[in-house]
N, C-alpha and C positions, 0 to 999 in steps of 0.2 A: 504494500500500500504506500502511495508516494503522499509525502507532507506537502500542503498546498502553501503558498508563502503568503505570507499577508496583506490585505488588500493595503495597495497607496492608494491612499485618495488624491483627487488632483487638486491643481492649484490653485485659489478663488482671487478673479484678479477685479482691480477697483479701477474706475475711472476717476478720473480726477481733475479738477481746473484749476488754475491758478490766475491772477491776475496782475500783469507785470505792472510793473512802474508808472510806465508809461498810458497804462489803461488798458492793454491789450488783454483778450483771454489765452491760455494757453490750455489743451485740452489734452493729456495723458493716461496712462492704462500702466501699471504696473500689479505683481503679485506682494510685493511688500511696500507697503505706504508709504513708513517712518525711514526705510534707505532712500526710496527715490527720493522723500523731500530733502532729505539731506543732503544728497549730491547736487540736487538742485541750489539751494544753500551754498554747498560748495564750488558753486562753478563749472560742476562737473555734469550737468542736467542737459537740456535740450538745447540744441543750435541756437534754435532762436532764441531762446535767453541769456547765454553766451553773448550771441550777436547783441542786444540790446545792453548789456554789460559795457563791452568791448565800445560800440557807439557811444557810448554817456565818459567815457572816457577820453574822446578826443576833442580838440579844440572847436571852436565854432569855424574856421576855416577848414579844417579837413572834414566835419561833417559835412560844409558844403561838397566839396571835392568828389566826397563815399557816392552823397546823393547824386552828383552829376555823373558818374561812373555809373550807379545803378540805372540813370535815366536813358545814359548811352546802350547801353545792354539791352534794357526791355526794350528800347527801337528797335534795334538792329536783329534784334528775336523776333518781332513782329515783322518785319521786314519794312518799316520805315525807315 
């Protein structure tokens, strides 16, 4: 007779928002809450709140700069 191993159960995962600084939402999904907020916390979290970190960090002349880079790209994507 063979021993059956024990059920795992899986893993219950949470959605979650946050709302940056700037007013933005951010919308996430992880299975442990208190890590991801922490890494979030640390820096260590989503692009785009990195990104928005990293932005609040530069002078008001290289914001402008990011932004006209960004404006030049989404043209040139579009094909304008």
């Amino acid at each position: 007779m063979s021993e059956r191993s024990p059920a795992v159960e899986p893993p219950v995962w949470h959605l979650y928002l946050l709302e940056t600084a700037a007013g933005a939402l951010y919308t996430g999904i992880t299975t442990d809450v208190d890590r991801r907020l922490a890494e979030h916390a640390a820096g260590r979290g989503a692009k785009a709140l990195r990104l928005e970190a990293e932005i609040k960090r530069l002078s008001p002349r290289a914001k402008r700069a990011w932004l006209a880079r960004r404006a030049l790209s989404a043209a040139s994507s579009a094909g304008g």
